[in-house]
C-alpha positions in Angstrom: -10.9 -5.4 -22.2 -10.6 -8.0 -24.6 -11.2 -10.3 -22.1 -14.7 -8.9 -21.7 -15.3 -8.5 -24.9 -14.5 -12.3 -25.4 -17.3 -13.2 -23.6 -19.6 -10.5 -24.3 -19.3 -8.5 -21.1 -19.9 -4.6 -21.0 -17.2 -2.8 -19.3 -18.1 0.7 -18.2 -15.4 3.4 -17.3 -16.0 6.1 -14.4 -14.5 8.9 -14.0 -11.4 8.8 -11.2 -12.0 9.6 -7.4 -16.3 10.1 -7.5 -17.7 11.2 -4.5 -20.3 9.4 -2.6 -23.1 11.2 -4.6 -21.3 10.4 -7.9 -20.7 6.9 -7.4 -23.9 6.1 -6.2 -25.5 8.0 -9.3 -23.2 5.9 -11.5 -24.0 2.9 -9.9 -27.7 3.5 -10.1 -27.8 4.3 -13.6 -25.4 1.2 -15.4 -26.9 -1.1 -12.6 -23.4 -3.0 -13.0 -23.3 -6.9 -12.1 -19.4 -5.9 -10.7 -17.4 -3.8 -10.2 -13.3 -3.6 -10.6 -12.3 -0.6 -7.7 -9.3 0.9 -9.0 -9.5 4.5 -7.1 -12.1 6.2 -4.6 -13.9 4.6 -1.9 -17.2 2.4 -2.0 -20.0 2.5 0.7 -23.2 0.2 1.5 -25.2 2.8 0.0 -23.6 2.9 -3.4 -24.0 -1.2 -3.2 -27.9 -0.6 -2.7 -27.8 1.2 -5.9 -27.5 -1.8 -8.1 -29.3 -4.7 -6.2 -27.6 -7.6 -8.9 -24.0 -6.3 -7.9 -22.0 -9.9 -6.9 -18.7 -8.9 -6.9 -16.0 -5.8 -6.1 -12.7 -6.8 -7.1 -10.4 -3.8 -5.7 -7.6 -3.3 -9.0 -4.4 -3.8 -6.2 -4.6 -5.0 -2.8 -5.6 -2.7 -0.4 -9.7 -2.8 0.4 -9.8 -0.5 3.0 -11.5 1.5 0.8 -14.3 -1.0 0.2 -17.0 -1.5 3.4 -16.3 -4.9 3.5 -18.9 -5.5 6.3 -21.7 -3.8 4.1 -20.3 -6.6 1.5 -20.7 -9.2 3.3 -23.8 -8.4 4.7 -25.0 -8.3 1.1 -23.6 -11.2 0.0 -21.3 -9.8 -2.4 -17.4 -10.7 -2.7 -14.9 -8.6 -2.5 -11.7 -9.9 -4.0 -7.6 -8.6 -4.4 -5.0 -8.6 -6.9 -2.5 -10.3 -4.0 0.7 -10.2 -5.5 0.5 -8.6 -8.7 2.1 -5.7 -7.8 4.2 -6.9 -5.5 7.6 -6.6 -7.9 6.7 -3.0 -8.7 5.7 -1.8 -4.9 9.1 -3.2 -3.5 10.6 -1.3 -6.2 9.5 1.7 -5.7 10.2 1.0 -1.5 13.3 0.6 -2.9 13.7 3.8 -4.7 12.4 5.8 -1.9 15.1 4.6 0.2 17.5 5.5 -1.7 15.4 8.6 -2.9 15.9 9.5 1.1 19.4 8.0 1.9 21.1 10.1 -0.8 18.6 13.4 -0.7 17.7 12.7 -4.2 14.8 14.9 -4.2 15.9 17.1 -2.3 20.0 17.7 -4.1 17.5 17.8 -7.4 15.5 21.0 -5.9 18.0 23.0 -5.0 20.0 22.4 -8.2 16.8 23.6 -10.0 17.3 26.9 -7.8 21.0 27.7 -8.8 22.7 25.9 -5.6 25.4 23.7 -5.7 26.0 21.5 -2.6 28.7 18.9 -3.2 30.9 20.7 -0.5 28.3 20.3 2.3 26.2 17.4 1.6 26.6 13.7 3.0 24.2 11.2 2.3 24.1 7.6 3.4 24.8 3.9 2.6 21.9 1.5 2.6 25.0 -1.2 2.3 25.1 -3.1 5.8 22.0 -1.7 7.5 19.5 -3.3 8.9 16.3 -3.3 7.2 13.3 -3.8 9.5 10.0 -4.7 7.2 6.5 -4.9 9.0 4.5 -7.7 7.0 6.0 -10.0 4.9 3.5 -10.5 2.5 4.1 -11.3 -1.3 5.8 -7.4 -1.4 7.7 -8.1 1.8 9.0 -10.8 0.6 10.2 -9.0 -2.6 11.7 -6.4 -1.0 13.5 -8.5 1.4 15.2 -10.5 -1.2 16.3 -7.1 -3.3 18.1 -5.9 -0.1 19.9 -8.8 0.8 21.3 -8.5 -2.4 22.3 -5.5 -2.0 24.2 -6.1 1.5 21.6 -5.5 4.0 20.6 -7.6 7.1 17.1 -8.0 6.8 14.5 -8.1 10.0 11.1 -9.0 9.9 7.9 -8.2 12.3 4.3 -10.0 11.2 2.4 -12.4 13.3 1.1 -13.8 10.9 2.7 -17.1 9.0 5.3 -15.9 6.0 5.6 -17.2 2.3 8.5 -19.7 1.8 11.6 -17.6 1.8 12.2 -17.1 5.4 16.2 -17.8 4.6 16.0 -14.1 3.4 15.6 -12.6 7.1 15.4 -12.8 10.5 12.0 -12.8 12.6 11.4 -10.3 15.3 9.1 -11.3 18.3 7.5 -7.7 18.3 7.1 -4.6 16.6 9.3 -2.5 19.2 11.8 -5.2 18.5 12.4 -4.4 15.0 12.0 -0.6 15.5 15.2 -0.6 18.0 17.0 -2.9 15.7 16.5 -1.0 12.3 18.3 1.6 10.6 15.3 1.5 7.5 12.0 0.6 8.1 9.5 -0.3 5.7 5.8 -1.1 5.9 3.8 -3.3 4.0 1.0 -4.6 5.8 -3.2 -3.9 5.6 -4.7 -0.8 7.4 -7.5 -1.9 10.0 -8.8 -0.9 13.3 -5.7 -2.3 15.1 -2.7 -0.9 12.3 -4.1 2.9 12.1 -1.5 4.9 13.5 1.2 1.9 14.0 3.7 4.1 14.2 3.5 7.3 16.5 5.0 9.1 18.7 6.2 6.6 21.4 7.4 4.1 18.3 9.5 7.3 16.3 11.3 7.2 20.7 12.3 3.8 20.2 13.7 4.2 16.0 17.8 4.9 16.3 18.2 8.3 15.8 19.3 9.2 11.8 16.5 5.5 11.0 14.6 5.9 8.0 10.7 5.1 7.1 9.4 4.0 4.7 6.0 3.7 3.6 4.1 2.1 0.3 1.3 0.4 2.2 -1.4 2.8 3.7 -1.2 6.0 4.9 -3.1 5.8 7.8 -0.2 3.2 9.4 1.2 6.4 10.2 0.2 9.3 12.2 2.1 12.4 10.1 1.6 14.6 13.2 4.0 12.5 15.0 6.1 12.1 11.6 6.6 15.8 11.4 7.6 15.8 15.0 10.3 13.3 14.7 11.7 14.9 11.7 11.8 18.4 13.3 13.2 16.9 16.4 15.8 15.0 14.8 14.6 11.8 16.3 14.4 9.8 13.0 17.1 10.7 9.3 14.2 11.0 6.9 11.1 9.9 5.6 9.5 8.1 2.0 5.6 8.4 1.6 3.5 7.2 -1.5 0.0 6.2 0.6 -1.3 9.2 2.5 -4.4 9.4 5.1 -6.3 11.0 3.0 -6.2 11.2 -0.9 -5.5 13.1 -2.7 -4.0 14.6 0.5 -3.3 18.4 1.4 0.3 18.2 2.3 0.4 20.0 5.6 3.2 22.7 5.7 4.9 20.9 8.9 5.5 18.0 6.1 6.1 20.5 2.9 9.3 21.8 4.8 10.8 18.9 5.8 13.7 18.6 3.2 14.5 15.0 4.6 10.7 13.8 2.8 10.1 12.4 -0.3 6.9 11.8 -1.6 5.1 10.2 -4.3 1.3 10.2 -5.2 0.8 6.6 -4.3 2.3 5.1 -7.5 4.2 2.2 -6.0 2.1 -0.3 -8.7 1.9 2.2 -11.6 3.6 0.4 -14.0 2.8 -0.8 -17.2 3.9 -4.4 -16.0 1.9 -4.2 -12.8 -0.8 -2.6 -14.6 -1.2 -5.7 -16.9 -1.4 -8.0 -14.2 -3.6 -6.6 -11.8 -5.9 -5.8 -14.7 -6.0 -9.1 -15.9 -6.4 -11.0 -12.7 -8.9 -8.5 -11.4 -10.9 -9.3 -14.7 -10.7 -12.8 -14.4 -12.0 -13.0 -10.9 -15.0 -10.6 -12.2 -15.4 -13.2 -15.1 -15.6 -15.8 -12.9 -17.9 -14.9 -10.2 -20.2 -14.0 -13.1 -20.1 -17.6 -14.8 -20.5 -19.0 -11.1 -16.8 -20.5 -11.0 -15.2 -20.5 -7.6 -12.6 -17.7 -6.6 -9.4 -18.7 -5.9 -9.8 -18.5 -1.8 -6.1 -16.5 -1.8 -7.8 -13.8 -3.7 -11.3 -13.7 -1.0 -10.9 -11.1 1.4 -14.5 -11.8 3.0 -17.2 -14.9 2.7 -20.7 -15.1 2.8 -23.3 -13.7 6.2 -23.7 -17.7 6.6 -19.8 -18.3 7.1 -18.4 -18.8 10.3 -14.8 -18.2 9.0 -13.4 -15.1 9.5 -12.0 -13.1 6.4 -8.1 -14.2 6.0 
């Protein structure tokens, strides 16, 4: 905010998670020049409603809730916060392992009902497993360099090029690789057309029986019919969800039962560190675009109708 204010810019607070009527009404009465996207999803038709709009810089990293062809096709940028959250989401990756591993939630319930399970209960080591991550992005990486420190052999599945510090892990030539090969499994790459529903049915057959997933990324990665499935079949040990298909979701009862889940309402970067630095870099790239300064390219997710280059 001060940033703003520095150079005279109105800022404008909505209301969390507006509909499509709602944002479009909001839209069409501030007429904003940009727009920072922290929660809800945004739609070609909510662009039209402010014709000067150059810019929707999403507060965190995920865009799938911004119509990125609509934005491109009206020649507005969309730009990300890559890897200013990325301490906080491994984190919490982190703490849902263990969260699962240990029945943290779960010991904490039944406690809270009168029980008292030290005679039955026995959790497990994260020390000397294999951890299997699916993109090693800037949180990848992160995460990936916590667990080797704390003994685990670390296996990584992305086609894509990594960030320096492959000494942390060992690459994978597929995705059914690393699935056979890990006793954790945590995901952390970008839901699109060819990621929705990564892991179902047939990739829960080829987990080791007691494995664990993880998930901090997006929901729609996996399909929770198939999650509940697994669970109830024994196929996989447990489960740790903060991104959900839809949200805020309606936990189905086939996932409310399942005393090997923990959840969390997507708050892998809701802390007051990660908070500051999104906000300020998401500002900034606002700032920028406005004064007619270039982006920093890592921070583009699309270009202009005119570019040939595909959106990195």
């Amino acid at each position: 905010m001060n940033m703003a204010e520095a150079v005279g810019a109105e800022v404008i607070a909505s209301n969390a998670y507006l509909d499509a009527g709602e944002l479009e009404a909001f839209l069409s009465s501030h007429q904003p020049d940009a727009i920072i996207l922290r929660l809800g999803k945004i739609h070609g038709e909510a662009m039209d409603k402010s014709p000067g709009l150059k810019i929707i810089a999403k507060h965190g990293v995920g865009y799938d809730t911004i119509d990125l062809e609509a934005a491109t096709e009206r020649g507005i940028t969309v730009s990300v916060a890559t890897g200013a959250n990325a301490i906080s989401v491994a984190e919490h990756a982190l703490a849902l392992m263990f969260g699962v591993a240990r029945g943290v939630a779960w010991l904490d319930s039944r406690m809270r009902d009168g029980h008292w399970d030290k005679a039955d209960f026995l959790g497990t080591e994260l020390f000397g497993k294999t951890l299997g991550i699916v993109g090693i992005g800037a949180i990848g990486l992160h995460l990936a360099k916590i667990c080797r420190g704390l003994g685990m052999d670390i296996r990584v599945f992305d086609p894509a090029p990594s960030l320096a510090g492959d000494e942390a892990f060992t690459r994978v030539d597929s995705i059914d690789e690393l699935l056979r090969q890990s006793d954790v499994v945590s995901l952390h790459c970008p839901l699109n057309s060819a990621t929705r529903n990564l892991i179902s049915a047939p990739q829960f057959e080829k987990m080791k029986q007691g494995a664990i997933i993880i998930n901090t990324a997006r929901g729609g990665l996996i399909d929770h019919d198939a999650l509940v499935d697994a669970l109830d079949a024994g196929q996989i040990g447990g489960a740790g969800l903060d991104t959900f298909p839809e949200e805020p979701p309606v936990l189905a009862e086939g996932l409310r039962r399942q005393g090997r889940l923990v959840v969390s309402p997507h708050v892998g970067a809701s802390t007051l560190e990660a908070g500051a630095r999104v906000g300020k870099l998401a500002m900034q790239q606002v700032l920028d675009c406005l004064a007619g300064r270039e982006i920093d390219r890592r921070y583009v997710v699309n270009k202009s109708k005119d570019s040939s280059s595909r959106p990195q």
